[in-house]
C-alpha positions in Angstrom: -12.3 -19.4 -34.8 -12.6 -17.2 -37.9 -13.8 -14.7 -36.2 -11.0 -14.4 -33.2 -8.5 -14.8 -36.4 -10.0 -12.6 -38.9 -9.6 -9.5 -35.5 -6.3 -10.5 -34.8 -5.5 -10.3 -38.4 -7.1 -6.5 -38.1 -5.1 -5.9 -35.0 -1.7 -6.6 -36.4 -2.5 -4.7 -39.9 -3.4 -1.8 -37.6 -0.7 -1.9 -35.7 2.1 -1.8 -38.8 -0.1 1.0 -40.0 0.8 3.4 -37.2 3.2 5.5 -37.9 6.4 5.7 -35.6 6.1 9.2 -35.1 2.5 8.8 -33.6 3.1 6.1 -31.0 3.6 7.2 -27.6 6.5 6.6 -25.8 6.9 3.3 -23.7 5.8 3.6 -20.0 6.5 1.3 -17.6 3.5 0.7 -14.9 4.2 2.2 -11.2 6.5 -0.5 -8.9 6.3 -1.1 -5.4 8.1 1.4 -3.2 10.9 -0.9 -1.4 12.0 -4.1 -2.0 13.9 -6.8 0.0 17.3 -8.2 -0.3 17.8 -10.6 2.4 21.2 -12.7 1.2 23.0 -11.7 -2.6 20.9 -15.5 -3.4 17.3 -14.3 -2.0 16.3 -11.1 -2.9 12.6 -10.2 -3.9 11.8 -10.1 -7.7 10.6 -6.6 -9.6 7.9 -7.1 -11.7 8.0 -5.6 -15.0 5.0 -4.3 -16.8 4.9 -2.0 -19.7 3.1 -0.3 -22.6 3.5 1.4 -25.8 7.0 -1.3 -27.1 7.4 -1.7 -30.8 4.9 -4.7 -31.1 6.9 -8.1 -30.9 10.0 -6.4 -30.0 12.6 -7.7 -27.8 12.8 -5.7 -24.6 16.6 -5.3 -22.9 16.0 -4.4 -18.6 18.3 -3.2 -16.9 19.3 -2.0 -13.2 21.1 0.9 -12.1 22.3 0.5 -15.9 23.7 -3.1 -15.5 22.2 -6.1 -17.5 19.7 -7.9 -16.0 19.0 -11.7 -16.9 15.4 -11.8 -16.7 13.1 -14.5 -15.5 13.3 -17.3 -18.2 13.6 -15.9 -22.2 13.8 -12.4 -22.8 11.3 -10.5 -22.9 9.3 -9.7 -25.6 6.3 -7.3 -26.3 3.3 -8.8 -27.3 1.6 -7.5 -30.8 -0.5 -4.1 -28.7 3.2 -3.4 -27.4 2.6 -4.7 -23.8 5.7 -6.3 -22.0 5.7 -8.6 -18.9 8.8 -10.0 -17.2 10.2 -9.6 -14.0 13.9 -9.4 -12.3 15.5 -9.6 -9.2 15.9 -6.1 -6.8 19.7 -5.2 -6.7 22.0 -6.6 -3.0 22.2 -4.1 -0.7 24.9 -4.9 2.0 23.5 -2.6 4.8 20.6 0.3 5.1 18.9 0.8 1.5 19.1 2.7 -1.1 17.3 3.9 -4.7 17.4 2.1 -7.6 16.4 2.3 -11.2 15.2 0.2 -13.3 15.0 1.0 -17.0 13.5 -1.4 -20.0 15.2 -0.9 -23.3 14.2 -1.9 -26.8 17.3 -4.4 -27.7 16.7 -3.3 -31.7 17.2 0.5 -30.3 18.2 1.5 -27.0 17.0 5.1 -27.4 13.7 3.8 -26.8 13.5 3.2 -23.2 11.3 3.3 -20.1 11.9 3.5 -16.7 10.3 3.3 -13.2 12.2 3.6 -9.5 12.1 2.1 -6.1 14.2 1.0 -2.8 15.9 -2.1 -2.0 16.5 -3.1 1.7 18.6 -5.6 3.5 16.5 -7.7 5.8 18.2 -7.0 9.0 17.8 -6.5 12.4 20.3 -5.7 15.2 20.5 -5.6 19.0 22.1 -2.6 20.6 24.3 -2.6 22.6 25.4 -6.2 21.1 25.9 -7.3 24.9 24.0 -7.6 27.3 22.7 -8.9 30.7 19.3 -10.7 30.0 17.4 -8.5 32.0 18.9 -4.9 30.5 17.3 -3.0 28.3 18.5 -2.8 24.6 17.1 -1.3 21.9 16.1 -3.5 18.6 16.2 -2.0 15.5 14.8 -3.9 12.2 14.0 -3.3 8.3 12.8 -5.2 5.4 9.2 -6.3 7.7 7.2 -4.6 4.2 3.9 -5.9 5.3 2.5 -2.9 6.8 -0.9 -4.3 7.6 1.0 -6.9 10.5 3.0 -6.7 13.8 6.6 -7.4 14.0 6.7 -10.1 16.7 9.6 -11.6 18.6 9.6 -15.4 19.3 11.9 -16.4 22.0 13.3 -20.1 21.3 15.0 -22.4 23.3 16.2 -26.0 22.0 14.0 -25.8 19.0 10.9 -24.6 21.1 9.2 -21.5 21.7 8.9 -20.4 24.9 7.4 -16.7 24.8 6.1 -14.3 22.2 6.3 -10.4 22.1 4.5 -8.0 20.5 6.9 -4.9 19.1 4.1 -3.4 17.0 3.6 -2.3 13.2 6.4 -1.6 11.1 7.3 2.6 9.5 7.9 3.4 6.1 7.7 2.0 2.9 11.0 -0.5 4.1 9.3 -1.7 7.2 11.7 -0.4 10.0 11.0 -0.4 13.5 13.1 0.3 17.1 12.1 -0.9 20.5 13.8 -0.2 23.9 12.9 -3.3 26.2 14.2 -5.7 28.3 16.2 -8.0 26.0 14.4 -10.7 28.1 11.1 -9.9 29.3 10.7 -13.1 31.2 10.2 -13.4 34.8 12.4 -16.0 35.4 15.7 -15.8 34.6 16.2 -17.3 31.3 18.0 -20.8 31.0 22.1 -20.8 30.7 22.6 -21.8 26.8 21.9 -20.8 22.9 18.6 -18.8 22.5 17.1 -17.7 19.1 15.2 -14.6 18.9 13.3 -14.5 15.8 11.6 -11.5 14.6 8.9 -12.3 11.8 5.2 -11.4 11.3 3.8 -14.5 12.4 2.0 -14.4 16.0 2.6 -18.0 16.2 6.5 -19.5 15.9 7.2 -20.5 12.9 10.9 -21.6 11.7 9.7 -21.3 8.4 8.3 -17.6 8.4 9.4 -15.5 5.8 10.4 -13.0 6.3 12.4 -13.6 9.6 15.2 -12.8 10.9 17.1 -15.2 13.6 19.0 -13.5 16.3 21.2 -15.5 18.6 21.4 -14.8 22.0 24.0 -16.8 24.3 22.9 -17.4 27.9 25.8 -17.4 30.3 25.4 -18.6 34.0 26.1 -15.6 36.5 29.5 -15.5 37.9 29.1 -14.6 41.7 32.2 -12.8 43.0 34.8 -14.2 45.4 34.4 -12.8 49.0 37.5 -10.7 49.8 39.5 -12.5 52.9 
């Protein structure tokens, strides 16, 4: 126990002894390319991590130069400099878009870092919108970020699945993909009522798979034309 105190002691002494002019400037570590905004209440968190802060000092983030309220206190560097904390990606409505996010010393905002990324919205849309069940549409999608799985759409019907398709792995650092296909690949003509197309990365159905994306579908029964008299 002496020991461990006696270095930290060492540490800190060191550290005060450093003249401001010869520390380098803070750097914050590399984030991940795009991040995911599925509602303005669920979007995926950016984690902060950063070097070189005035030791103990209290560490202001900020996105696209708005205030950020951090996860839990504020964050502070530790007594090498080193910050941790993390925030929330900005809401996009539609598409994505760059963002910046920039950690600032609260004591003096001139000494800042910052890193940037991409947000996405979590989407996915059927075109045209309507359609007969056997037509093909194409289906376009972002916000699938796991490059390393399939996009998979799970055709549900009163709770149940009743087929799965394969659409394949998802592009760029956002995860986008577009399919042309029958927006029913079924033999059978599909049963009259509500069905739920949800496209996940799960090869099984799972209403809880995140991400996912529901897409409602309604089933109408054929109208057969009136013979002409």
């Amino acid at each position: 126990m002496l020991l461990r105190m006696t270095f930290l002691a060492a540490a800190f002494a060191a550290v005060l002894a450093t003249p401001a002019s010869a520390q380098d400037p803070p750097v914050l570590d590399a984030v991940k390319p795009c991040y995911v905004a599925a509602q303005e209440n669920q979007r995926e968190f950016v984690t902060v991590s950063g070097h070189n802060f005035s030791p103990f000092g209290y560490v202001d983030l900020y996105i696209d130069d708005i205030a950020q309220q951090g996860v839990g206190a504020t964050p502070q560097a530790d007594v090498f400099g080193n910050l941790s904390g993390a925030v929330q990606a900005p809401f996009v409505e539609d598409g994505q878009r760059a963002f910046t996010l920039r950690a600032a010393e609260h004591d003096n905002s001139a000494i800042f870092a910052t890193a940037t990324s991409t947000v996405t919205r979590l989407a996915v849309a059927q075109q045209p919108a309507s359609a007969a069940t056997s037509q093909r549409v194409r289906f376009r999608g972002r916000g699938f970020t796991d490059l390393t799985r399939p996009v998979y759409m799970h055709y549900v019907f009163a709770g149940k699945s009743k087929k799965t398709a394969r659409i394949g792995v998802p592009k760029g650092d956002c995860g986008l993909f577009s399919v042309k296909r029958k927006q029913f690949p079924f033999k059978k003509s599909p049963q009259v009522g509500v069905w739920t197309i949800q496209f996940d990365q799960s090869l099984r159905y799972d209403p809880q798979a995140s991400p996912r994306v529901p897409l409602t579908i309604k089933v109408r029964r054929k109208i057969r034309p009136t013979p002409a008299r």
